[in-house]
C-alpha positions in Angstrom: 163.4 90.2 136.0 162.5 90.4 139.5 164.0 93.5 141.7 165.6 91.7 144.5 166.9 95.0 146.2 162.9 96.3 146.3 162.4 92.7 148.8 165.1 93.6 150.5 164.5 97.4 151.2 160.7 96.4 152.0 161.9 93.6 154.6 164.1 95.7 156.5 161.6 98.7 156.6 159.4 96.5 158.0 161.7 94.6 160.4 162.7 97.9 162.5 161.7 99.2 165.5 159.2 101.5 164.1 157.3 98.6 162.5 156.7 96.7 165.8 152.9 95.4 164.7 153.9 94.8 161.6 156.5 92.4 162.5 154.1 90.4 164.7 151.9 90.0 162.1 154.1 89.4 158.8 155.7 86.3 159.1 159.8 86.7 158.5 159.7 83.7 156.7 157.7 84.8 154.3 160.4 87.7 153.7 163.4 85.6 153.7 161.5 83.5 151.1 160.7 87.0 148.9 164.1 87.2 149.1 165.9 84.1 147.9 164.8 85.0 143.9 162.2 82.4 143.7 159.1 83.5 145.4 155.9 82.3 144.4 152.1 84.1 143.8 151.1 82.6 146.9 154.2 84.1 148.6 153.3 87.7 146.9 150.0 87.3 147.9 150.5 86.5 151.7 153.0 89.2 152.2 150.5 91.8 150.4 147.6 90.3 152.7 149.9 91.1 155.5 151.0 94.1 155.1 147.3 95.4 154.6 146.6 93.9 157.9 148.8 95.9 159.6 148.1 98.9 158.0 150.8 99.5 156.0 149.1 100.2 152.2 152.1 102.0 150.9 154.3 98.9 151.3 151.5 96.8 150.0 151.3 98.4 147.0 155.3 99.0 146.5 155.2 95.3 146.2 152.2 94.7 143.9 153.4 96.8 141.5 157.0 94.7 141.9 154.9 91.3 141.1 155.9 89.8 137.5 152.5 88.6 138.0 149.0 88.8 139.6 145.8 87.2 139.8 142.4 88.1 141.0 143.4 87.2 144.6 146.3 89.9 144.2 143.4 92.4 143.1 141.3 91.5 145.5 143.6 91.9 148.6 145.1 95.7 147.0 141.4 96.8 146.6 140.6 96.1 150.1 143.1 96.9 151.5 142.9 100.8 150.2 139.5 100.7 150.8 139.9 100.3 154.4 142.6 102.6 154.8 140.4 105.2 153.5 140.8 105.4 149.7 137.5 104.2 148.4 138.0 105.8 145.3 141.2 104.5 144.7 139.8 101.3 145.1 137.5 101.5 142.7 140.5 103.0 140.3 142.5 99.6 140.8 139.3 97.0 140.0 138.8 99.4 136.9 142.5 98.7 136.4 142.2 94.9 137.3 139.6 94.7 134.5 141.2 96.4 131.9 144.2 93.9 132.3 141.7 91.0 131.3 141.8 89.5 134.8 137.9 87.9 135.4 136.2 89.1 138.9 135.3 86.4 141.3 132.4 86.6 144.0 134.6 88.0 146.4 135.7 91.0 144.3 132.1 91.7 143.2 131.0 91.4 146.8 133.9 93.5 147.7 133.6 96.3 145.4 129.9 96.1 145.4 130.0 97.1 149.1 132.6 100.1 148.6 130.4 101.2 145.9 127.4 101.8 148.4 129.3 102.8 151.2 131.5 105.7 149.3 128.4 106.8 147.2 129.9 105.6 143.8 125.7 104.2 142.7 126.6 104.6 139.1 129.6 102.2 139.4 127.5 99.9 141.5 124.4 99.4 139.1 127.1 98.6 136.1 128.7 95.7 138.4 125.4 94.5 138.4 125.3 93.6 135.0 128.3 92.3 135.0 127.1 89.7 137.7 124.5 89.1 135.5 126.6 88.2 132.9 128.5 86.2 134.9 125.8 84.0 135.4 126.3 85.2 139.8 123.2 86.8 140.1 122.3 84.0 142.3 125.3 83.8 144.9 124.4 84.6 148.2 127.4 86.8 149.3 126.8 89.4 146.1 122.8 89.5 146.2 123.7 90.6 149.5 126.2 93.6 148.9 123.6 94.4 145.7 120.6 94.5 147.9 122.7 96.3 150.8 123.2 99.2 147.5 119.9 99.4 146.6 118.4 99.9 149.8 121.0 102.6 150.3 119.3 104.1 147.1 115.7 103.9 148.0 115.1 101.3 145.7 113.3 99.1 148.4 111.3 97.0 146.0 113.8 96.1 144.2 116.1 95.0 146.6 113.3 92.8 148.0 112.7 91.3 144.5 116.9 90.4 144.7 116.2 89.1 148.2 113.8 86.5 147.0 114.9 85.7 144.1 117.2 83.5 146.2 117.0 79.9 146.7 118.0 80.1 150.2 119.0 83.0 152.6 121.2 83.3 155.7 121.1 85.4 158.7 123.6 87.7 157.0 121.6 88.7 154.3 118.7 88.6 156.3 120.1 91.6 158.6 121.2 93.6 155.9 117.5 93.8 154.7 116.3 94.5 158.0 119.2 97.0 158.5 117.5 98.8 155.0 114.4 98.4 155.9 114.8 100.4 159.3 117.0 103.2 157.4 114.1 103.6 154.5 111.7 104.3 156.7 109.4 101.5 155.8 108.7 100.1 159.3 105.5 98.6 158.7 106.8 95.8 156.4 109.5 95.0 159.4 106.8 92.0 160.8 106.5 90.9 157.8 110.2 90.2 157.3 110.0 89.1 160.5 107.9 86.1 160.8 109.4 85.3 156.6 112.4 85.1 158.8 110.9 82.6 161.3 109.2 80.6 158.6 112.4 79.7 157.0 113.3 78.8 160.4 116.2 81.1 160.2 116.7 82.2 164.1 117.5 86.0 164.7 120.4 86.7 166.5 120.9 90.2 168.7 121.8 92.4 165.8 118.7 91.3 164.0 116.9 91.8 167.3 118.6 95.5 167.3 117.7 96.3 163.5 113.6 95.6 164.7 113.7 97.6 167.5 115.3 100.6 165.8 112.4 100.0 162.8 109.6 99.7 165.9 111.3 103.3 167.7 111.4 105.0 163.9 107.5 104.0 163.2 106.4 104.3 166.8 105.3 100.4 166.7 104.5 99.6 170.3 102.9 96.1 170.4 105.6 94.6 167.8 108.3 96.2 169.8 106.6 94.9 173.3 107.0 91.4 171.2 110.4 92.3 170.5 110.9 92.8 174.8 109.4 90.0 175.3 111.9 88.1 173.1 114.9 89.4 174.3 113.1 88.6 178.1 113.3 84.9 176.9 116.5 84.8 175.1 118.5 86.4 178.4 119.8 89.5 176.6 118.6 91.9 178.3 121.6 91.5 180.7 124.1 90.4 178.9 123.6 92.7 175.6 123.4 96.8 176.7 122.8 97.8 173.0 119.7 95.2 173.1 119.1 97.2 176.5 119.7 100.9 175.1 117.8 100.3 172.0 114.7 99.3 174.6 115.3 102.5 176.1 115.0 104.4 173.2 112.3 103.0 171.6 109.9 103.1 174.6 111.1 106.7 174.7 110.1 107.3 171.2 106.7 106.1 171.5 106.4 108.0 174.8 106.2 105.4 177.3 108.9 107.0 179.6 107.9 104.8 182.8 109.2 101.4 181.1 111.9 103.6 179.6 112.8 104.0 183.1 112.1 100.5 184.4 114.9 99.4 181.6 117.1 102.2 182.6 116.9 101.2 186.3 118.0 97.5 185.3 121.0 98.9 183.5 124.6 98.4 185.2 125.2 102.5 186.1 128.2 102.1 184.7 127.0 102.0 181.6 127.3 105.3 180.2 125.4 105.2 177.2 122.2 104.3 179.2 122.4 107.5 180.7 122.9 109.1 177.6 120.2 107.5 176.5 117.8 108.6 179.4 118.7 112.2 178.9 117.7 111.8 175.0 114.8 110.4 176.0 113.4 113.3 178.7 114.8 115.4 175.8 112.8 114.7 172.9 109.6 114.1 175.3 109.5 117.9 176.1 110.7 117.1 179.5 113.4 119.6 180.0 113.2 119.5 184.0 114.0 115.4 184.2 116.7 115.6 181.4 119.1 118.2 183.3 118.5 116.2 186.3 119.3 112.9 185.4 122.4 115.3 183.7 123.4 116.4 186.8 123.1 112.9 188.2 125.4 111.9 185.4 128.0 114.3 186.6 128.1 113.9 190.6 128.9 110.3 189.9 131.7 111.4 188.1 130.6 110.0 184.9 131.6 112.2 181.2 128.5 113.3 179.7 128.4 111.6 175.6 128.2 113.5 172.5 124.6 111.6 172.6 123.4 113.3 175.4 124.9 116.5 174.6 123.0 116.5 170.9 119.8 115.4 173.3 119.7 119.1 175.3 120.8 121.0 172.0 117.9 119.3 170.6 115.7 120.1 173.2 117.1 123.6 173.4 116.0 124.1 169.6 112.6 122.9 169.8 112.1 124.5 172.8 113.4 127.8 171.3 115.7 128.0 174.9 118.5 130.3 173.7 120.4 130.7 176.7 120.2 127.3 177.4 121.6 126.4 174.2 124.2 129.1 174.9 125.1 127.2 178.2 125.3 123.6 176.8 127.5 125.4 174.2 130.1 126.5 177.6 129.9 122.8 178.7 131.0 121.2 174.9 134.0 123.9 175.0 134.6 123.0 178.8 134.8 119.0 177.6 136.8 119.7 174.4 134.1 118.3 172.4 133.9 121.4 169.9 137.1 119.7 168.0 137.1 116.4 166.4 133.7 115.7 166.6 131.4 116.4 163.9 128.3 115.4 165.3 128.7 117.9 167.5 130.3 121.0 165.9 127.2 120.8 163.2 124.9 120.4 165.8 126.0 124.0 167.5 126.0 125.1 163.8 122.2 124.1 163.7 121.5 125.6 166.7 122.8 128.8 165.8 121.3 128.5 162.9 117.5 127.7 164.2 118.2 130.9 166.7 118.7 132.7 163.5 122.3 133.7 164.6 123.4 133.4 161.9 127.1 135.0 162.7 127.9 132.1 165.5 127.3 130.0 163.2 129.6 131.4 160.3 132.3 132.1 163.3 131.6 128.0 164.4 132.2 127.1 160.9 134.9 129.2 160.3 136.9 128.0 163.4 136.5 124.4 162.4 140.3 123.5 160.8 139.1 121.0 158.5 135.4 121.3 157.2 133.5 118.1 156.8 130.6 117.6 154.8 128.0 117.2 157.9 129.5 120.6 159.1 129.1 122.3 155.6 125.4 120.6 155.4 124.5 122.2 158.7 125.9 125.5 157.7 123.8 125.4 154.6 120.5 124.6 156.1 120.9 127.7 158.4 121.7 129.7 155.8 118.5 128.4 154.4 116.8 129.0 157.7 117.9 132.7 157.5 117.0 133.3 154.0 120.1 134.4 152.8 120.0 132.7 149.7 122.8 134.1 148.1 125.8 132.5 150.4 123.5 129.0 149.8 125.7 128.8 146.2 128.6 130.0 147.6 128.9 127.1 150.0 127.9 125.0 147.9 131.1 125.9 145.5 133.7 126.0 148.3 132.6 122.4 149.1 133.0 121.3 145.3 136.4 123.1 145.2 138.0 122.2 148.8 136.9 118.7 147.4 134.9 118.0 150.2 132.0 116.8 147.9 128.6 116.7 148.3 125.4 114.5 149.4 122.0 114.4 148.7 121.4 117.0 152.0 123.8 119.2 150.1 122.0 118.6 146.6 118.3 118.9 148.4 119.4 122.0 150.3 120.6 123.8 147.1 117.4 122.8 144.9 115.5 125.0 147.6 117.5 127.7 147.9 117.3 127.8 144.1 113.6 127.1 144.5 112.9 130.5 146.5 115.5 132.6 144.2 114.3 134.9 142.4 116.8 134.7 139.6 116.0 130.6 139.2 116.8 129.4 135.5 116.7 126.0 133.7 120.6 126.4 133.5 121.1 126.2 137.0 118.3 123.5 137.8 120.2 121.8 134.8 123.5 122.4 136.2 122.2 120.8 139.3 120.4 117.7 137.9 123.3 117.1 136.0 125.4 117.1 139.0 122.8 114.6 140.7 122.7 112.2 138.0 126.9 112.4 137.8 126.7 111.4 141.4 124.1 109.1 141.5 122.3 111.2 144.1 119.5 111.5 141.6 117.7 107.8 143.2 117.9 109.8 146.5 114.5 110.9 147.3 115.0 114.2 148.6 116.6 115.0 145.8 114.2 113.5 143.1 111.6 115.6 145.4 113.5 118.6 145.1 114.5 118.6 141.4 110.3 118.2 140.7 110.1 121.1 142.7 112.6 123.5 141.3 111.5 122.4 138.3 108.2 123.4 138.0 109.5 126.4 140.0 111.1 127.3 137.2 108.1 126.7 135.0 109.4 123.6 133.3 106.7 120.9 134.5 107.9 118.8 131.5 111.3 118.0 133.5 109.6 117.9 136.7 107.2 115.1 134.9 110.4 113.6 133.3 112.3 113.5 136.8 109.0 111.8 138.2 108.5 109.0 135.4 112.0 107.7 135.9 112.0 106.6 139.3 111.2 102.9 139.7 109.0 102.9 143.1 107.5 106.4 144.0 106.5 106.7 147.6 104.1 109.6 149.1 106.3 112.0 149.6 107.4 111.8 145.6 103.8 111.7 144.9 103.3 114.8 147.1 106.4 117.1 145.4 105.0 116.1 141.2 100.8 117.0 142.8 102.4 120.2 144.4 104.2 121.1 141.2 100.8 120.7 139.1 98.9 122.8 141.6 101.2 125.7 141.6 101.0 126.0 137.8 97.4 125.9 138.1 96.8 121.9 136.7 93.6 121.4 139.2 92.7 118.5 136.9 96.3 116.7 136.3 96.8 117.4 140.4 93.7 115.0 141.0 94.7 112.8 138.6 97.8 112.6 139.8 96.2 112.0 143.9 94.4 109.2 142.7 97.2 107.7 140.9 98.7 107.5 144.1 95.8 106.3 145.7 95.7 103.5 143.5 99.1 102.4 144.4 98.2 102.4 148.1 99.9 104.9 149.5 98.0 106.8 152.1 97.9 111.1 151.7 99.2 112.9 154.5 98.0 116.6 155.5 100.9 118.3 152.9 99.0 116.1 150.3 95.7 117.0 151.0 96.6 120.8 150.9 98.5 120.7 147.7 95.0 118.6 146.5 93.1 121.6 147.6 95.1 124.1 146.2 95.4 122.5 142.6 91.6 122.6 143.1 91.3 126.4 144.5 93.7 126.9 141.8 91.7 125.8 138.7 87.9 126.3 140.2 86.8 123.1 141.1 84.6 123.7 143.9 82.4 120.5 143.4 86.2 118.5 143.4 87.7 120.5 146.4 84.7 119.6 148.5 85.0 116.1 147.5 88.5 116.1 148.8 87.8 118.3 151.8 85.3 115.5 153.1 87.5 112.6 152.5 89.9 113.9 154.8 88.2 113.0 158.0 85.7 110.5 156.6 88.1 108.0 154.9 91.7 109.1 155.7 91.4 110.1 159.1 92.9 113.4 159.0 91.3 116.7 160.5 91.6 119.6 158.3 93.8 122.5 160.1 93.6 126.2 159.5 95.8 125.8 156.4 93.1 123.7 154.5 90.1 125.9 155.8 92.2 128.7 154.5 91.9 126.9 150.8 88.6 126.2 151.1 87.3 129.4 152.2 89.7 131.3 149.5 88.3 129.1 146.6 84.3 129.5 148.0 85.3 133.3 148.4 86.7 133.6 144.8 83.8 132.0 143.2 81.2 134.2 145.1 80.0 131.5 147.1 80.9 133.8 150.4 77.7 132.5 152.8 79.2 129.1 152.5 82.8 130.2 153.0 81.3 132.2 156.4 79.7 128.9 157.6 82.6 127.2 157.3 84.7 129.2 159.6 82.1 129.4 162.2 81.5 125.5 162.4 85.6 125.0 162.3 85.6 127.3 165.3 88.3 129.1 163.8 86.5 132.3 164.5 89.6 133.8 166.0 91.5 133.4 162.8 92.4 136.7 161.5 93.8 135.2 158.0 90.2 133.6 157.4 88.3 136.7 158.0 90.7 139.3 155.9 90.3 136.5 152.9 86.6 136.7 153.3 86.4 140.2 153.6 88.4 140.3 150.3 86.2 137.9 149.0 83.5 140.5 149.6 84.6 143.1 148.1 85.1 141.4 145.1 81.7 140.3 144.7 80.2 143.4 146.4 78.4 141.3 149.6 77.9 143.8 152.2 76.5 141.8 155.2 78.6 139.2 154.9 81.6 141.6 154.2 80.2 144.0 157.3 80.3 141.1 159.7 83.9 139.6 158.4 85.3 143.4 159.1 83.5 143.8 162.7 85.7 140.7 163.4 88.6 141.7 161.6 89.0 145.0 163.8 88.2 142.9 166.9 90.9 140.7 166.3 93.6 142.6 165.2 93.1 146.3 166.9 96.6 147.4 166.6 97.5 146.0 162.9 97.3 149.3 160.3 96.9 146.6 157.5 93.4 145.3 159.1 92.4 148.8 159.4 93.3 150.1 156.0 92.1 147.2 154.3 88.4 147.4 156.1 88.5 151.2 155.3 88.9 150.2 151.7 86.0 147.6 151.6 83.4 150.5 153.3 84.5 152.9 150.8 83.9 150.7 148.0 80.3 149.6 148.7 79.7 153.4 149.3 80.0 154.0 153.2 82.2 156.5 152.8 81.1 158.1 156.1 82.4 154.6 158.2 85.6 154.9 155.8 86.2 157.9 156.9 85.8 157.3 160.7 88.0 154.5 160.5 90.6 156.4 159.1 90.2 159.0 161.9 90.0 156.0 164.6 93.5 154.9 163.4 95.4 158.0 162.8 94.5 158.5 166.6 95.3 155.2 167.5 98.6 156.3 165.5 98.6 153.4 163.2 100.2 154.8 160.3 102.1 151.9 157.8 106.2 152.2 157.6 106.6 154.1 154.3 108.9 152.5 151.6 112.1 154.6 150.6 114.4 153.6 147.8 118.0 152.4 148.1 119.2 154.2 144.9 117.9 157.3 146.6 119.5 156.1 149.8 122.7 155.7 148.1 123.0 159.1 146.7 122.3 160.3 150.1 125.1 158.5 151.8 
């Protein structure tokens, strides 16, 4: 039997003074007819639908659960509505519900929950509703493809999503921007053109969100001449007055790949009202290096009386950090407290955080956090990687339980961030790397790819390379870095021939080696012996990849010629690298030397060694050593003499037990 007195107490909550947009959007006929004992589904549905307009979810869902009877468009509107009050969880709770009580999904409700599923994180739950579309026989409706490939791309699972894309029999500009929109976020820029003129060819014409989406691809993957095309399309289509994000987005991308003086033409077109063009300008002097022009187009900003954006703040703390500009830092710190941007907004406070953090003040940033009422996620994340940044390894964990416990939950930053500092423990255990995959895979973080890359890495950290392979096998479409992390783990456990089988397995694919991937190539190789191999890699750097070897390859070569006693060659390859002022080169040779008793070479490489680093007792002792043991005792002993004059003595070691007792 219906509960007439529930209508009635929900009418007049909503019909008093309190409830003001409420009663402009819920029709009072639609109360009065709740009211008369014979309302219909349609009328239960309308009133729910309105009440979730107007934000009121508690009344909406006093009512649904006062319905004799639902259907999927009662579902649908509850799930939604909780969703966009902020309960993405609970949303998912009531389609589990819906389901359980037999009632059949409909496209809008897989659409629906397929969207909340990406958007909260919930990629378990998301990848199950896909079978469920299939068996449904919806694999093929526009609206769901399009939440499905919107979760896979949020996943990393490019190809895939692509393969969804296609699969269609026709496509709209919706679904169109929502691949563009996931291409630009996986970093994939290059395949944007493509997309691009598919997107002409089907005659579908971008609109200016499209336009924005290739723009933010071209600034991402520095593409100049397609974002030029891009200009020049917006040019034609009149935009570039009427649409400032179209204009901004200009701004930053000619920023990003360094042309500042059309960054400026664009800016100089821009009403000066607009205040996130000159946000924008600042960003961009910023993150060129070009400190001097950012504070003065700041100071610009402010005599015309205009409030400096959390966007151009993050631009000079950004600039502050990679310019290592502490009191600068320090000072745009006074201005964020002076605005009252240090409360509310998180982009902010974990930006200070990270500054603190970089400046390895560690305490501001502990006292930042600590002052922050209500910790969020990107705070805790920033507070983490300057833990990280300062080594202390230990508080890492800690921070990582308070967030699980204060139920502010984790990412895959958090997840990543923790596999490191697990990585460079000295107590890491295949319990805790465990504890922490299982925790991935629970959350679905384990498709993230800083995550997969840093579960392969604590992994075979932990001397497990059988996980580390198993982590690498299940992902569905590898990309360089993941390629990278499983050769790296192969070369530390000294695999030189499984770490070049593994480069050319990625090779094969296409994927082109960066300078990380050539360095864990050469150490697998200096690892395991392979001279003939190494120098095979060495030379493809620069003669089919287009990469110059820095000091950090050099270093592997010359350490793998000088373990195998092929010192002459390691010597001519530091003088025709012209890294003859490298000390680190020289002290490996000169170890090198000793081991395989060459005195000339080893004479020379200690000549240099002393020339270089005058004042280090380390260089000193170690050349005394090498004179000494090819018999010189007479130039050992004078070098010993040279730097106890010099007084360069080493800081002796004391023990804390002993220290202890002491105190």
């Amino acid at each position: 039997m219906v509960k007439l007195s529930h209508f009635t107490r929900i009418a007049d909550r909503v019909r008093s003074p309190y409830f003001k947009p409420i009663n402009r959007l819920l029709s009072s006929s639609s109360l009065n007819y709740l009211q008369t004992g014979h309302p219909s589904l349609y009328s239960y549905n309308k009133a729910i639908g309105n009440l979730v307009k107007c934000g009121s979810i508690e009344c909406a869902l006093q009512l649904f659960d006062e319905m004799p009877e639902s259907d999927v468009i009662s579902w649908n509107t509850v799930i939604c509505g909780l969703n966009r009050s902020g309960f993405p969880g609970k949303s998912l709770y009531f389609y589990m519900r819906m389901i359980g009580q037999g009632i059949i999904e409909n496209s809008s409700t897989f659409s629906s929950v397929l969207s909340i599923c990406s958007n909260a994180g919930f990629y378990r739950q998301g990848f199950e509703m896909h079978c469920r579309v299939i068996v449904f026989g919806l694999n093929m409706n526009i609206y769901i493809v399009s939440a499905l490939v919107g979760l896979y791309m949020k996943v990393g699972l490019v190809d895939l999503s692509l393969k969804l894309f296609y699969d269609l029999p026709e496509r709209n500009l919706s679904i169109w921007n929502v691949v563009l929109r996931g291409i630009c976020n996986s970093g994939r820029s290059n395949e944007l053109l493509k997309l691009y003129t598919d997107m002409k060819l089907e005659n579908v014409e971008p609109n200016e969100l499209s336009i924005c989406y290739m723009l933010r691809g071209c600034c991402s993957g520095r593409l100049l001449l397609q974002g030029r095309r891009m200009h020049c399309f917006v040019l034609k289509n009149g935009w570039l007055v009427t649409n400032l994000f179209i204009a901004n987005h200009l701004v930053d991308f000619y920023s990003a790949c360094g042309v500042l003086s059309d960054a400026w033409k664009l800016f100089v077109v821009i009403p000066p009202e607009d205040v996130i063009s000159w946000s924008s300008m600042v960003s961009c002097f910023a993150s060129n290096g070009l400190l001097h022009d950012a504070l003065q187009v700041f100071q610009k900003m402010q005599s015309l009386g205009k409030t400096p954006s959390a966007q151009s703040l993050l631009g000079l703390l950004n600039v502050s950090i990679a310019g290592k500009h502490t009191l600068l830092g320090e000072q745009i710190h006074c201005f964020v407290l002076k605005l009252g941007f240090d409360y509310g907004n998180v982009l902010i406070q974990s930006a200070l955080i990270n500054m603190y953090g970089k400046f390895r003040n560690i305490e501001s940033s502990v006292l930042l956090f600590e002052n922050i009422p209500d910790p969020t996620l990107e705070c805790c994340n920033s507070l983490m990687s300057s833990l990280l940044h300062c080594n202390i390894i230990k508080d890492v964990f800690d921070l990582f339980c308070f967030m699980v416990e204060e139920g502010i939950g984790f990412d895959g930053v958090t997840l990543s961030s923790t596999l490191k500092a697990l990585s460079l423990s000295a107590s890491v255990s295949v319990n805790s790397c465990g504890l922490l995959h299982c925790c991935a895979i629970k959350s679905g973080f384990v498709y993230d790819i800083g995550v997969t890359c840093s579960l392969i890495d604590t992994h075979s950290k932990s001397g497990h390379l059988s996980r580390s392979q198993q982590v690498f096998r299940e992902l569905l479409s590898p990309n360089a870095i993941c390629f990278t992390a499983m050769i790296n783990a192969y070369a530390r456990l000294g695999k030189g021939s499984e770490t070049l089988m593994m480069f050319e397995a990625m090779i094969r694919e296409g994927l082109e080696p960066d300078e990380v991937t050539f360095l864990c190539v050469l150490m697998g190789c200096s690892h395991s012996g392979m001279v003939t191999e190494a120098r095979t890699v060495f030379d493809s750097m620069s003669t089919v990849h287009g990469i110059s070897p820095d000091r950090r390859h050099y270093s592997c070569m010359v350490d793998l010629l000088g373990r195998i006693g092929l010192v002459s060659e390691a010597e001519e390859l530091i003088q025709s690298a012209a890294l003859e002022g490298d000390s680190v080169l020289w002290s490996s040779l000169l170890r090198s030397c000793r081991t395989h008793r060459n005195e000339q070479a080893g004479r020379r490489a200690a000549e240099k060694l002393m020339r270089l680093c005058p004042d280090s007792p380390a260089v000193w002792l170690q050349v005394s050593n090498f004179f000494s043991e090819i018999g010189d005792f007479d130039a050992s002993v004078q070098i010993r003499e040279v730097a106890v004059a010099r007084k360069l003595s080493r800081e002796i070691g004391y023990s804390l037990i002993d220290n202890e007792q002491q105190n």
